[in-house]
N, C-alpha and C positions, 0 to 999 in steps of 0.2 A: 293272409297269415300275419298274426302281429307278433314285433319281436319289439322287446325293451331293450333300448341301448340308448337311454338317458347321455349326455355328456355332461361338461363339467359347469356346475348352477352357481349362484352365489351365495349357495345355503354349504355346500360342501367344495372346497378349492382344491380339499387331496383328491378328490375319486374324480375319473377321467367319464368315465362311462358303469352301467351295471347291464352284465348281460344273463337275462333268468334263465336262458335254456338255449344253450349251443347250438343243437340241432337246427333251430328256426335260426339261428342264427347265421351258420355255414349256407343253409338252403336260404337265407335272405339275400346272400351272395354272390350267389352262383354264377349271374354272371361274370363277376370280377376274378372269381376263379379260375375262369376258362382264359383269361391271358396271364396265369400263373403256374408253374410248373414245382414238381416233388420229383427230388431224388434219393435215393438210397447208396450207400456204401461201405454196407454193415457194421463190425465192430460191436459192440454191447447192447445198443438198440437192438441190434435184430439175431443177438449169439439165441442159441441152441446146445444145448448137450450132444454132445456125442457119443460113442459107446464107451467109452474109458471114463465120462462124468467130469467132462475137460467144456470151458464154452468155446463153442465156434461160431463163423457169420455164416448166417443162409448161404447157401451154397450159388456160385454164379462162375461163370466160365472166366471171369479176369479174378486171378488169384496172385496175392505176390510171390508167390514162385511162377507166375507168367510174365511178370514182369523183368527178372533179372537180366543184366545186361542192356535192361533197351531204357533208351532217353525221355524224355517228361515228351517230347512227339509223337513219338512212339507208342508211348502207354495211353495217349491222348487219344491216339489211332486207334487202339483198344476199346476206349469207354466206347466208341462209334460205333464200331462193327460188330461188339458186343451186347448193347443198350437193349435191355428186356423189357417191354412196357408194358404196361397195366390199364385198365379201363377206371380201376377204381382204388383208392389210397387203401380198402380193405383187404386187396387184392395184392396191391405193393408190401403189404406188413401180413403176410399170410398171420400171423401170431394173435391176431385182434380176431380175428371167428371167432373161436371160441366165445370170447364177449362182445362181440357185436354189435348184443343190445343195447351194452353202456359205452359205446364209442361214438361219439357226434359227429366221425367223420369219415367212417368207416364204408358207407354211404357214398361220397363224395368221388365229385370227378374233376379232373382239375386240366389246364390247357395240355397236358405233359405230366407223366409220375412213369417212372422207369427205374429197373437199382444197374446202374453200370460197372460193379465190383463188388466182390468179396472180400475185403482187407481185412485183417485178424489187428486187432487191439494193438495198439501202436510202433504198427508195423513201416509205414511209410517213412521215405524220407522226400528230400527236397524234391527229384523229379517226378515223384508222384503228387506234392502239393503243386506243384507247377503246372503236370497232366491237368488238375483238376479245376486249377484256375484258367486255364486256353481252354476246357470244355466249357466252364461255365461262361466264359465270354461271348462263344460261340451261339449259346442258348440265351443271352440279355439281347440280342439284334432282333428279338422277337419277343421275349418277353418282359413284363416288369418286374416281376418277385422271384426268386428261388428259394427253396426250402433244401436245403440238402441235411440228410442224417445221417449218421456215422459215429463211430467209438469215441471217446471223449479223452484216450490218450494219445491224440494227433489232433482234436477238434480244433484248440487255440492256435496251432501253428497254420493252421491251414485259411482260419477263417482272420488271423492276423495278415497275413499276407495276403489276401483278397482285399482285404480293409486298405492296406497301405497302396496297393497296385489302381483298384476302382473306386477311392474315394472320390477325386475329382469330378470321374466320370459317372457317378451315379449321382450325384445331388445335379449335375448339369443333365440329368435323361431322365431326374426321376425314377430309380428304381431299387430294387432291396436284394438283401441276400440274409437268408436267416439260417445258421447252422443251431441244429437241434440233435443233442445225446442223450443217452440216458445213464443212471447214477446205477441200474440194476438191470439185468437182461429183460425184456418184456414178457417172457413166458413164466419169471416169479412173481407168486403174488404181492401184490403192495409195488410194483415197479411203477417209478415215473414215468416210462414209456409212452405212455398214451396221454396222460396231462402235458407233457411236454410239444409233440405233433402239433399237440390243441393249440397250443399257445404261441406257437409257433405259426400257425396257419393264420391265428387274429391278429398277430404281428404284421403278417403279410399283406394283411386288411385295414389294419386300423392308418386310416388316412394321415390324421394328426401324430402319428410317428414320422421322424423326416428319414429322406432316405439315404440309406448306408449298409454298413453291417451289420450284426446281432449273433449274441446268443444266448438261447433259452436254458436255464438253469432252473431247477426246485431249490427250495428254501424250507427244511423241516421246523416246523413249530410244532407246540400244544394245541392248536388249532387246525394242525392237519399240513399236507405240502399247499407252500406258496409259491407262485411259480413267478422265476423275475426273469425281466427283458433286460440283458447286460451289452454294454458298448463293445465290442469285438476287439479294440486295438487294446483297449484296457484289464482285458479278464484273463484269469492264471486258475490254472489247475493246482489249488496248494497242498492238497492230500490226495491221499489217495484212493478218499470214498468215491471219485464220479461228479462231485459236485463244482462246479466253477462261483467264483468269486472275481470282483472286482475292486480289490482295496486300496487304489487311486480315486476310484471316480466312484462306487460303486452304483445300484439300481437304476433303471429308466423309468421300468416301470413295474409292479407285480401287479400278479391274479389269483385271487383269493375266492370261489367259491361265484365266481362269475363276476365280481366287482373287481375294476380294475385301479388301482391304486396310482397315486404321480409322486413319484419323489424328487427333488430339486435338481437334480442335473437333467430331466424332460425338460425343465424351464432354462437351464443353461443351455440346452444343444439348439434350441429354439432361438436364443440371442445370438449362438457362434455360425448360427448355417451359413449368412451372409460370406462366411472368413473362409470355406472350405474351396474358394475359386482362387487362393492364394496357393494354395499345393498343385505341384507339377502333373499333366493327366499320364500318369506312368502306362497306358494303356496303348499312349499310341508307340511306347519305345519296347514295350516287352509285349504286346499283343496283336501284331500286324500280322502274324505269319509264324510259320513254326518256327525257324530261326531265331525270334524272339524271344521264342517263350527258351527255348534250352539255351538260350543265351542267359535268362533269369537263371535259370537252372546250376548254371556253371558258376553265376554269380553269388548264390547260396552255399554253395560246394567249397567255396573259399574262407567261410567264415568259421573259424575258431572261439568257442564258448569257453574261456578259463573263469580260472579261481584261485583266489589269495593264497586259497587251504594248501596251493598245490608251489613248490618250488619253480620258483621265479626261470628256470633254465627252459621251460616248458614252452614258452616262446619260441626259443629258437630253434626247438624241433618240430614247432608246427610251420615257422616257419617253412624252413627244409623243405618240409615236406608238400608245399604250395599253397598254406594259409596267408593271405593279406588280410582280412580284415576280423580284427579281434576283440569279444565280448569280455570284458571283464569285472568279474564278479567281488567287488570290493566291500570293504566292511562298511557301519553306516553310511555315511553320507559321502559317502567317494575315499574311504583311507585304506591305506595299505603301507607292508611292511617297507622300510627301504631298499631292499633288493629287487623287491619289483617296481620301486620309483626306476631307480638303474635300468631298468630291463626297458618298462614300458620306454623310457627317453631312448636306447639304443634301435628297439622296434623302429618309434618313429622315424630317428635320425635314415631309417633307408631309404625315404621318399617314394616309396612306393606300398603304405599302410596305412589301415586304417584301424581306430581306437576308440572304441566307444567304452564308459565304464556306469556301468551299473550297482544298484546296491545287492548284498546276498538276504538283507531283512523284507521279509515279509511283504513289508510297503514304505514308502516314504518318497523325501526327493534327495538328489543327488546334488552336492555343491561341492562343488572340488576344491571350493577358494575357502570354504569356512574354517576348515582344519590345517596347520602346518603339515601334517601325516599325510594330506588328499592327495589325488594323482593329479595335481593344478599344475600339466606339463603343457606345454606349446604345442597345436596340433591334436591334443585327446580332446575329445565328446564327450559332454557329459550327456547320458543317458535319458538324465532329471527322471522321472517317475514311471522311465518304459521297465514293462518286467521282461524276463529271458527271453520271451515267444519273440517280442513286437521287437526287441533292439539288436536280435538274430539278424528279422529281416531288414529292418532299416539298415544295419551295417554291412551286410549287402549289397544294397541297392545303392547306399550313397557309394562305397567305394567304386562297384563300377561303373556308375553314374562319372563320376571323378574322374575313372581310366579314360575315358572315350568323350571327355570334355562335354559331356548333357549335363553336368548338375546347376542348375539354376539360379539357385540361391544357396546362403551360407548353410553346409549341413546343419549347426548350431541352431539355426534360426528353422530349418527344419523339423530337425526331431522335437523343436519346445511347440511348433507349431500342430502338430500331430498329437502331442499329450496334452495343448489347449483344446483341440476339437474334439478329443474322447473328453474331456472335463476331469483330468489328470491334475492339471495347473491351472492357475491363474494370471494370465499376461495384462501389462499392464495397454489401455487405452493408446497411448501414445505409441507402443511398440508397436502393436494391431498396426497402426495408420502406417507407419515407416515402413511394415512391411508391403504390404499394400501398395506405398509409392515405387516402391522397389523392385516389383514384380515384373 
């Protein structure tokens, strides 16, 4: 069987590879498929009508009404005793039959392909992304890749926090994690559903990808969907079509018609791989044991997501009510009104908070020092270029990091370290080394 997958010549420096026909292409692979595992988790990828013309997810015995009351262990407990498996990824997406014949992958057998839940469209909260990161942990001590699919309004929170938890630990083991959604249920026509899988599965494949997180998004042009490889810690749901963007860093890589495109941050992630041995392996404090992980769990749970829009008093009733650490959604480049100057300094002044501040525009970075107006208080974080998903969890993680005396180095120098690795920022040479010695 011959299969074309040219790589990158010195006739053409943007195109990575061209591949003319998937099928030979999966079946070229096969065996590197069998130490790679697919899972499912419904939500839009795999919804269905129901009698009332309502979408649901394929049906499976963990549903979030099975979940209520019980903790990210708990539910973890679930995906196990629950786990449906499948012989063949055609079998996992009952919805591809019907066209079968135009599926490259449908065919396909892979080391593991199971759906461990039914979640309905963005239904989850923190102890279910937690469940879902102590499962997939469980499954990396055996495998290198994971494909997981699932509804695209929890996709970023979920595969952020995997990103932030397993960076360390996957660029030192070599292995990958690709979250793949879809923009339209699979059983309408014209759905990204099945381009997306695809490209997701060569993701899992394509060697010269380094390892981390991803995820797969379409791209509509006049030339039909383009499908991009987006950095995980970097990408936002910003409408409400289904579609993910990345507008810090954006593309890795696209697929267009079997030819795979390189746009310049594939070339940055390649110069910063070296620098991802500088971030803490959060894997061995939140992923030893179940305790861990609802320990993350609870550490999520504390985090309050504000906004300028809303009166500055609004702190101290999340306070009250057990928030320490709090997202705050300010105007450009870090400003806000002066009553939330007031507020955020009283927050701090309790020594037991924590303050990261983000922007509420689209994209950009964050400077707290450039404007008189910014929140340039003693003790706040600046966010720099993280959007809601990624500065959720990091403000999470550092404050309890912080409670319990594990944080390592300066948060500051953290979170700009994490928007350098997704290719968010540009750090200077010098900083690199410092941090580095510091370590």
């Amino acid at each position: 069987m011959k299969v074309k997958s040219t790589s990158i010549t010195k006739h053409n420096y943007n195109i990575l590879r061209v591949i003319d026909d998937w099928t030979n292409f999966f079946e070229a692979h096969a065996s590197k498929l069998q130490s790679d595992c697919v899972f499912a988790q419904g939500g839009t990828i795999d919804s269905i009508e129901n009698e009332s013309g309502k979408l649901v997810p394929i049906s499976h015995t963990v549903t979030i009404t099975k979940t209520v009351d019980l903790n990210s262990a708990e539910i973890f407990n679930l995906f196990n005793k629950h786990s449906v498996k499948y012989k063949t990824l055609g079998a996992l997406y009952p919805w591809s039959a019907p066209i079968s014949n135009f599926v490259p992958w449908a065919g396909l057998s892979v080391g593991q392909s199971a759906r461990i839940s039914s979640f309905d469209s963005g239904q989850e909260e923190e102890r279910h992304f937690c469940a879902s990161t102590y499962f997939d942990s469980q499954l990396f001590k055996t495998k290198t890749s994971l494909i997981k699919s699932q509804g695209t309004d929890s996709l970023v929170e979920k595969a952020t926090l995997e990103t932030v938890i397993f960076s360390h630990h996957f660029v030192s083991s070599d292995k990958k994690l690709i979250f793949s959604g879809a923009a339209t249920p699979a059983t309408f026509e014209h759905s990204d559903a099945v381009t997306n899988i695809k490209i997701a599965l060569y993701a899992a494949l394509e060697e010269s990808l380094p390892s981390g997180v991803y995820i797969i998004s379409p791209m509509i042009t006049r030339e039909g969907i383009t499908t991009q490889i987006l950095p995980a810690l970097g990408s936002v749901k910003l409408h409400s079509d289904g579609y993910f963007h990345a507008p810090n860093s954006g593309p890795i890589l696209t697929v267009h018609n079997g030819t795979v495109y390189i746009h310049p941050l594939y070339h940055d992630l390649h110069e910063r791989y070296r620098y991802f041995r500088l971030l803490p392996d959060l894997t061995k404090i939140y992923l030893k044991n179940e305790a861990g992980i609802v320990r993350l769990q609870k550490a999520l749970e504390r985090v309050s997501l504000e906004t300028i829009k809303n009166p500055a008093r609004i702190l101290d009733h999340h306070y009250r009510d057990g928030m320490r650490a709090f997202v705050v959604q300010a105007r450009g480049a870090g400003n806000a009104p002066l009553e939330w100057k007031k507020k955020v300094k009283e927050i701090i002044a309790k020594g037991d908070t924590t303050v990261i501040v983000i922007t509420l525009a689209d994209s950009g970075d964050v400077d707290l020092k450039k404007y008189a107006a910014g929140l340039d208080i003693e003790g706040v974080l600046s966010g720099r270029a993280l959007r809601e998903d990624a500065a959720w969890i990091l403000a999470g993680i550092i404050h309890d990091l912080k409670m319990h005396n594990q944080l390592t180095m300066d948060p500051q120098k953290l979170i700009e370290l994490y928007c350098y690795l997704s290719g968010m920022i540009v750090l200077p040479p010098g900083e690199l080394e410092s941090l580095a010695r510091n370590k």
